[in-house]
C-alpha positions in Angstrom: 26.0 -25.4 36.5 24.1 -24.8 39.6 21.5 -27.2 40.7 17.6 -25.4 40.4 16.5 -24.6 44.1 13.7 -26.6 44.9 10.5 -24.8 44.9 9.7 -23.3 48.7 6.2 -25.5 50.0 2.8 -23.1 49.7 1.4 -21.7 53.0 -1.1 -22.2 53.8 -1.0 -26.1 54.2 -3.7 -28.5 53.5 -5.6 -30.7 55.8 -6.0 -34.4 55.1 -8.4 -34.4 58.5 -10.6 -31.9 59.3 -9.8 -32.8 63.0 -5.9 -32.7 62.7 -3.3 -29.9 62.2 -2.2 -29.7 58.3 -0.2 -33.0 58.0 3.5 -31.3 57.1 3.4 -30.2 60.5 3.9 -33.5 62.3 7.5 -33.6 59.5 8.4 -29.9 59.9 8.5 -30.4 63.7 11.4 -32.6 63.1 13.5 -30.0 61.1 14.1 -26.7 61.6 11.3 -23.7 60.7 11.7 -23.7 56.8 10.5 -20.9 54.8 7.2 -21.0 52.6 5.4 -19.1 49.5 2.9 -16.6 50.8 0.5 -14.7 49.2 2.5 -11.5 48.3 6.3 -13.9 48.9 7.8 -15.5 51.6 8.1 -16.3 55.2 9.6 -18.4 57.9 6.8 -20.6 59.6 7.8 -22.5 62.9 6.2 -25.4 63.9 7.7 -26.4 66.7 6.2 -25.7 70.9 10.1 -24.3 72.0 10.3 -22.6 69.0 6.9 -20.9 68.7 7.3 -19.5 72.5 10.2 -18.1 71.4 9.1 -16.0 68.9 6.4 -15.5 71.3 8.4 -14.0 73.9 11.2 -12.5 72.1 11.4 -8.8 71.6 13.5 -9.4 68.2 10.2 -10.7 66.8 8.2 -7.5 65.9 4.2 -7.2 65.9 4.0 -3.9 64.1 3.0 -4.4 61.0 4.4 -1.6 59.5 8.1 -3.5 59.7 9.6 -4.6 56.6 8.6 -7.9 56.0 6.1 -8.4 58.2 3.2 -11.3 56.7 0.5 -9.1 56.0 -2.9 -9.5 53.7 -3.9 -5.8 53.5 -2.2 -2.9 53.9 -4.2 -1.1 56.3 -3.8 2.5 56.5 -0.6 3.4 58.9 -2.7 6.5 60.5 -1.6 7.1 64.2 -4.0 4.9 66.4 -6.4 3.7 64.0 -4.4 0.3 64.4 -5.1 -2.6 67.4 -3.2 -2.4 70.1 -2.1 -6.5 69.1 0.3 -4.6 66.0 2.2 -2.6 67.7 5.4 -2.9 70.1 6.2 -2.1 73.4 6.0 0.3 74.9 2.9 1.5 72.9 2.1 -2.0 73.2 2.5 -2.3 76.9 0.7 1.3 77.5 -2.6 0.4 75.9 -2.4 -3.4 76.8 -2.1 -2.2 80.2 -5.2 0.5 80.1 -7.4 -2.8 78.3 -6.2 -5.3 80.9 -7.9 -3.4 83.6 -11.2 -4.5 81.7 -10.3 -8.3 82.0 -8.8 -9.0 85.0 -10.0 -12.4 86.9 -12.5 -9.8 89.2 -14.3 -8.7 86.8 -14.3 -11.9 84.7 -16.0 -13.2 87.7 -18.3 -10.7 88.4 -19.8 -10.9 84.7 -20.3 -14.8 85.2 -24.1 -14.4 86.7 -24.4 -12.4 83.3 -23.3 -14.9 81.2 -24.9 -17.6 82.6 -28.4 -15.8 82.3 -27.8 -15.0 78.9 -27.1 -19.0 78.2 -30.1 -19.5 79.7 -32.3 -17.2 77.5 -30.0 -18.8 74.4 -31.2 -22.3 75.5 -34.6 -21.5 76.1 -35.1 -20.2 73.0 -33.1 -23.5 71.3 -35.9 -25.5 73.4 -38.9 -23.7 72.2 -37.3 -23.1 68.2 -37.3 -25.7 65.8 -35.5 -29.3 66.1 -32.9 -30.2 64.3 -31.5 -26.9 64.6 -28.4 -25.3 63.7 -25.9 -25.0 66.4 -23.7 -22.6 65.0 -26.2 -19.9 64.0 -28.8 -20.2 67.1 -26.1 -20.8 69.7 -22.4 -20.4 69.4 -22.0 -17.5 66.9 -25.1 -15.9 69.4 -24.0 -16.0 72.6 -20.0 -14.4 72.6 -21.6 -11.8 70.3 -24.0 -10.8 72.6 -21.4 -10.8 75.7 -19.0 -8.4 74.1 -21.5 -6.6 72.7 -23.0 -5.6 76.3 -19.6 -5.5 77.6 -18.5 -3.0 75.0 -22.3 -1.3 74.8 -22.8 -1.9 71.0 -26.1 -2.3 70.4 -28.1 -5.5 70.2 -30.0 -4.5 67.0 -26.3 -4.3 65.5 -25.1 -7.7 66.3 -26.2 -8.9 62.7 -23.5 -6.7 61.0 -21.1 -7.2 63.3 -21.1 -10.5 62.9 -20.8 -10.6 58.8 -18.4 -7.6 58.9 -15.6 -9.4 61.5 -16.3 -12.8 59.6 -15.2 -10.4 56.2 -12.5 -9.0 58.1 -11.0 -12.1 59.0 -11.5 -14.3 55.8 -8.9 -15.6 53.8 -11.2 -16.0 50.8 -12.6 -12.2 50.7 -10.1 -9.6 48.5 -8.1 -7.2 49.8 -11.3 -4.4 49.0 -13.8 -6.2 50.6 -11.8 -6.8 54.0 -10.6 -3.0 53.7 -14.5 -1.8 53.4 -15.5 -4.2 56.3 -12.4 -2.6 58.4 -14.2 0.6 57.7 -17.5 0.3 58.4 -16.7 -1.6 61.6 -14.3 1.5 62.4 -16.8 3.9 61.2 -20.0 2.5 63.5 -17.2 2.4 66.9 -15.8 5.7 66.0 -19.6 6.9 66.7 -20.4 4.8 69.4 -17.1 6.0 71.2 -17.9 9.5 70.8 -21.5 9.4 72.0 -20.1 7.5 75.2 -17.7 9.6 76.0 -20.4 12.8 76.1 -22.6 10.4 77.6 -21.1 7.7 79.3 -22.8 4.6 80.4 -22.4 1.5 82.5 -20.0 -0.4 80.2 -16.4 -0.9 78.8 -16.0 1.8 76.3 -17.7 4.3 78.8 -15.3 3.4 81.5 -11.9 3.5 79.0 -13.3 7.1 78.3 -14.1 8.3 81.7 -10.3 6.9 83.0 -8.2 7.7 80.4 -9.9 9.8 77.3 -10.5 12.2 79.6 -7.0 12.2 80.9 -5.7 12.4 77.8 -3.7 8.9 78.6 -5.8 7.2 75.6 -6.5 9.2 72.1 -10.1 9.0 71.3 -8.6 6.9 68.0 -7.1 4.8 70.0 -10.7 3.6 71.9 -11.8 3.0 68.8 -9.1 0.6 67.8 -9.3 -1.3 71.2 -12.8 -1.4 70.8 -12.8 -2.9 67.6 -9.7 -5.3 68.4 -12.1 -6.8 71.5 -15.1 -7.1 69.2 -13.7 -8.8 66.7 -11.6 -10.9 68.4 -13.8 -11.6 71.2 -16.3 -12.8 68.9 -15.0 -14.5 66.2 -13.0 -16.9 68.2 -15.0 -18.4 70.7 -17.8 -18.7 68.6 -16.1 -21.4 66.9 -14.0 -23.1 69.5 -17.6 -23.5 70.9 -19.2 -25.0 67.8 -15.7 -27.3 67.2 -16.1 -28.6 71.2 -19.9 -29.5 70.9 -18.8 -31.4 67.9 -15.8 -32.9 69.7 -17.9 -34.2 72.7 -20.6 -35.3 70.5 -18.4 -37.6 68.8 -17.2 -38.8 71.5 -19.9 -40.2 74.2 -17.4 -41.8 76.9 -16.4 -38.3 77.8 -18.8 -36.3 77.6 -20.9 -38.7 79.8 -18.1 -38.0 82.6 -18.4 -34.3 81.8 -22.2 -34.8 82.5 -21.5 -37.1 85.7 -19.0 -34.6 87.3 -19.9 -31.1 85.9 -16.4 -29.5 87.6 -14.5 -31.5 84.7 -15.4 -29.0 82.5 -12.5 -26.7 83.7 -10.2 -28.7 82.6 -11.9 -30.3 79.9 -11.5 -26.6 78.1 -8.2 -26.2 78.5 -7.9 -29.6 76.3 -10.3 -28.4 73.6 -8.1 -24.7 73.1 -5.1 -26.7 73.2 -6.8 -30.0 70.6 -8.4 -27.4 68.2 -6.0 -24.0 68.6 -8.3 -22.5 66.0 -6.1 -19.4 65.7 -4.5 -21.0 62.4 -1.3 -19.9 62.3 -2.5 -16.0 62.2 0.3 -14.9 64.8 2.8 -13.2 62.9 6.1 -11.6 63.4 8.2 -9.4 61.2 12.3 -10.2 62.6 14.0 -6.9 63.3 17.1 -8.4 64.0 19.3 -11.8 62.9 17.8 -14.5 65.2 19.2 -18.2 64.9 15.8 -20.1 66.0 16.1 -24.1 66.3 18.4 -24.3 63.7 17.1 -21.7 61.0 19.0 -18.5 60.6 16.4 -16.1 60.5 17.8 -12.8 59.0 16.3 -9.0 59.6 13.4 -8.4 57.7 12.2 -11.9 57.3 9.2 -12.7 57.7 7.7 -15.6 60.4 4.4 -17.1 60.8 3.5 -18.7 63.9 1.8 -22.2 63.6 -0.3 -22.7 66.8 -1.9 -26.0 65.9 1.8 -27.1 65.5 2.7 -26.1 68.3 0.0 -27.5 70.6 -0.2 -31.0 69.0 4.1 -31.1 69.2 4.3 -35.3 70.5 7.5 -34.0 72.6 5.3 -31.5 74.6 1.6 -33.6 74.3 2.0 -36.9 73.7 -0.6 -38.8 71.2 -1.6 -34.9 70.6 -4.1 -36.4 68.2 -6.6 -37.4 70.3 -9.1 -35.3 72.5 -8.3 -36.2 76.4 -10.7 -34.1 78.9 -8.1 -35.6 81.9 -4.8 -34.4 80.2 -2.4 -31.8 81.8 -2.9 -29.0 78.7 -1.0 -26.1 80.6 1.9 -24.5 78.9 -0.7 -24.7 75.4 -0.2 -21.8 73.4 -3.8 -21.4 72.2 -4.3 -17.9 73.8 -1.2 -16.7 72.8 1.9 -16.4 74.8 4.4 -13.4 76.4 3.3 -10.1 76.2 0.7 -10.3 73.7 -0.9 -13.2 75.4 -4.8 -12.7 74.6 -6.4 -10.4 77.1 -9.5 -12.0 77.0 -8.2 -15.6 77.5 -9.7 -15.7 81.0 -13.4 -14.2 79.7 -13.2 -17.1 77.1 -12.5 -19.8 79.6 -15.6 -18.8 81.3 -17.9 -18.8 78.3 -17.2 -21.7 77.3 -17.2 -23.5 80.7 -20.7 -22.1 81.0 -22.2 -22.9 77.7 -20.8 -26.0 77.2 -21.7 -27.0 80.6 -25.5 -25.3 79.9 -25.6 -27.1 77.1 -25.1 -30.5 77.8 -27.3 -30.2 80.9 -30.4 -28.5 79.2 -30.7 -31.0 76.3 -29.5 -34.6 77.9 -30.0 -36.7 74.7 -28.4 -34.2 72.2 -26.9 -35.5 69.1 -25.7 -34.6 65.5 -28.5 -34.5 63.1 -26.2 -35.9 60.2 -23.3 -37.6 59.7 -20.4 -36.2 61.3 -18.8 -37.0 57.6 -21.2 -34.5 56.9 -20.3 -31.6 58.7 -18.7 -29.0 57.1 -15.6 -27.1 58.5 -14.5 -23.6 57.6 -11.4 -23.8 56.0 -10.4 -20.7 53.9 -10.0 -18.5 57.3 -8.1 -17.9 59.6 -10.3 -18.6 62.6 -10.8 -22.6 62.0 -14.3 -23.2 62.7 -17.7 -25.1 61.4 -20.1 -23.8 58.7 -23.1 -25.0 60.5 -23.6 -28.1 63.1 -27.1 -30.0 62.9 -27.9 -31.6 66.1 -31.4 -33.0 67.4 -32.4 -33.8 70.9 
C-alpha cells in the first residue's frame, strides 16, 4: 500500500517577527521551490535570489493572467485592454511598457523633484502645526505618494480619499472576491471619465500627454489609458506609502543610524536602497503561470503550474546578503529584487527612490527629536495584504 503524501505547506506563510520574512523561508532556500496550498489549489513558490531572477527574466514564466494556472484571487473580466499592462506578455507587454516608460524616465523623475520636495514641505508643516502624538501613517506617508500620482496622473485632489480605500480594497487579502471586484470597478469607472474628459480637453499632466501622443494616434486604445492609469495609481500609491511608514519605524528603532543619516544627509541614497531590499514589502504578489516544462533549481516545474515569487526571500537569501536580518544603511543592496526584475521591472522604481529620499530625509530634519509614541511592541503591522505595511505609527516630537 502506498504511503499517504504528506500534506503540501499553506501559502501564505506566517511571521514569527513582524520584522523578518515568514520563517520557512530561511529552510526553503536550502531546497528546491516546493509547491504549496493556495486559495483556489496549488503553486510552486521559490524562495531562493538565483531562482526568483530567473522566473523574473524568463519568457517561459507567463504574466498573463488569463494562462492556465496562473495564481490568481479574482477573475477579472478578460475584456481587451481593460487589464494592466503588468498581466500581459510581450510584445503587448513591451508596446505599452514602452509608451508608460516615457512618463518615468530619470529626466522627468528629476524634473518633478522641486515638486515633491514642496509638497513635503506643506505635509510637514501641517504635521508641525496638527496635533502631537500624531499618526504617521495617516497624516504623512499614505498623504504624500497619493498626492504625487495624483498630480502626476491629474486625478483630483478632492478624490484622493476614495482612492485611497478603493486601492487598499483592491489589494487586500482579507476583502472577498465581490468587494475587490466592485473596488476594481469604481476605480475603472472614475479613470474611464477622467481619461475621456482629458483627451477632449487635455491638460498639463500624464494622462493628457499619453492621449495627445498615442490616443490620438491610435498607438494606445482609449481602454487601454485607463488600465495604465489605474495600474500607476494603484501601484504608485499603495507601495511607497508603506515602505515609508516601515523605514520611519526602522530608523526610529534604531538611533546609531539614523543619527549618521542626520549627520551626513547624502546617506540617505543608499540608505533606501537597504530599506526596499530589508522590508521588500511586495509580499510574494509576483506571480507567473509556466507555459512550458522549466527545471528551476532542482524543481521540475511542468506547463501550467503555477509559481509565486517570494521577494522577501529573495532579498534576505544569506548567500546573496549576508546577516540579511539586520538593517545596514552602509550595505551594498544592488542586485535586490524589491522593484521587480527583467522586463516587468517596476516603472516607477526611480520616482519611488526619490520620494522616499526626500521624505525621509524631510522628515528627520523638520522634527530632530522625533520618536514613537508607544512601544514599538505596540505597533501594529498589516498582515492580511499583500503590500506589507503598518496600521498606524504614533510618534511624538
Amino acid at each position: 500500500m502506498a504511503e499517504p503524501c504528506e500534506p503540501l505547506p499553506t501559502w501564505p506563510m506566517p511571521r514569527s517577527c513582524p520584522y523578518a520574512p515568514p520563517d520557512a523561508y530561511a529552510g526553503l532556500r536550502k531546497e528546491p521551490p516546493l509547491k504549496v496550498r493556495i486559495r483556489g489549489g496549488e503553486a510552486w513558490l521559490v524562495t531562493r535570489h538565483a531562482d526568483v531572477r530567473q522566473v523574473l527574466n524568463d519568457n517561459r514564466f507567463s504574466s498573463d493572467d488569463q494562462q492556465p494556472g496562473f495564481p490568481i484571487r479574482i477573475q477579472l473580466p478578460p475584456e481587451p485592454g481593460v487589464m494592466s499592462f503588468s498581466r500581459m506578455d510581450d510584445p503587448e507587454h513591451g508596446r505599452l511598457r514602452r509608451m508608460a516608460m516615457t512618463e518615468f524616465t530619470a529626466r522627468r523623475t528629476r524634473a518633478l523633484r522641486p515638486e515633491v520636495e514642496l509638497l513635503v514641505e506643506q505635509l510637514l508643516d501641517e504635521l508641525a502645526e496638527g496635533p502631537n502624538p500624531v499618526d504617521l501613517v495617516k497624516s504623512y506617508a499614505l498623504r504624500l505618494p497619493s498626492l504625487v500620482i495624483a498630480r502626476m496622473l491629474g486625478v483630483p485632489e478632492d478624490d484622493e480619499a476614495d482612492f485611497a480605500e478603493q486601492s487598499q480594497v483592491i489589494l487586500s487579502q482579507e476583502a472577498s472576491p465581490e468587494e475587490t471586484y466592485a473596488a476594481f470597478v469604481e476605480m475603472s469607472q472614475f479613470l474611464d471619465r477622467l481619461a475621456a474628459q482629458r483627451t477632449a480637453d487635455p491638460q498639463d499632466d500624464l494622462i493628457s500627454r499619453l492621449a495627445t501622443r498615442y490616443v490620438a494616434t491610435g498607438e494606445l486604445t482609449h481602454q487601454e489609458l485607463v488600465a495604465m492609469a489605474r495600474f500607476f495609481l494603484v501601484a504608485g500609491h499603495e507601495t511607497t506609502a508603506h515602505q515609508i511608514s516601515l523605514s520611519v519605524l526602522s530608523l526610529l528603532r534604531d538611533p546609531a543610524q539614523l543619527a549618521e543619516l542626520r549627520a551626513d544627509p547624502a546617506l540617505f541614497k543608499p540608505a533606501v536602497e537597504e530599506l526596499l531590499r530589508y522590508w521588500s514589502i511586495s509580499q510574494d504578489n509576483q506571480v507567473r503561470a509556466a507555459v512550458a516544462d522549466v527545471d528551476l533549481g532542482g524543481a521540475p516545474i511542468r506547463k501550467g503550474d503555477g509559481v509565486i515569487v517570494a521577494i522577501p526571500g529573495a532579498n534576505h537569501d544569506e548567500s546573496v546578503y549576508p546577516d540579511a536580518g539586520r538593517l545596514d544603511i552602509h550595505r551594498n543592496a544592488s542586485g535586490h529584487l524589491a522593484f521587480g526584475f527583467g522586463a516587468h521591472l517596476c516603472p516607477g522604481a526611480s520616482l519611488a527612490r526619490m520620494e522616499l529620499e526626500v521624505c525621509l530625509s524631510g522628515l528627520f530634519a523638520r522634527f530632530p527629536t522625533l520618536r514613537l509614541a508607544v512601544p514599538s511592541e505596540d505597533v501594529r503591522f498589516r498582515e492580511n495584504t499583500i503590500v506589507y505595511g503598518l496600521e498606524e505609527l504614533p510618534v511624538t516630537w
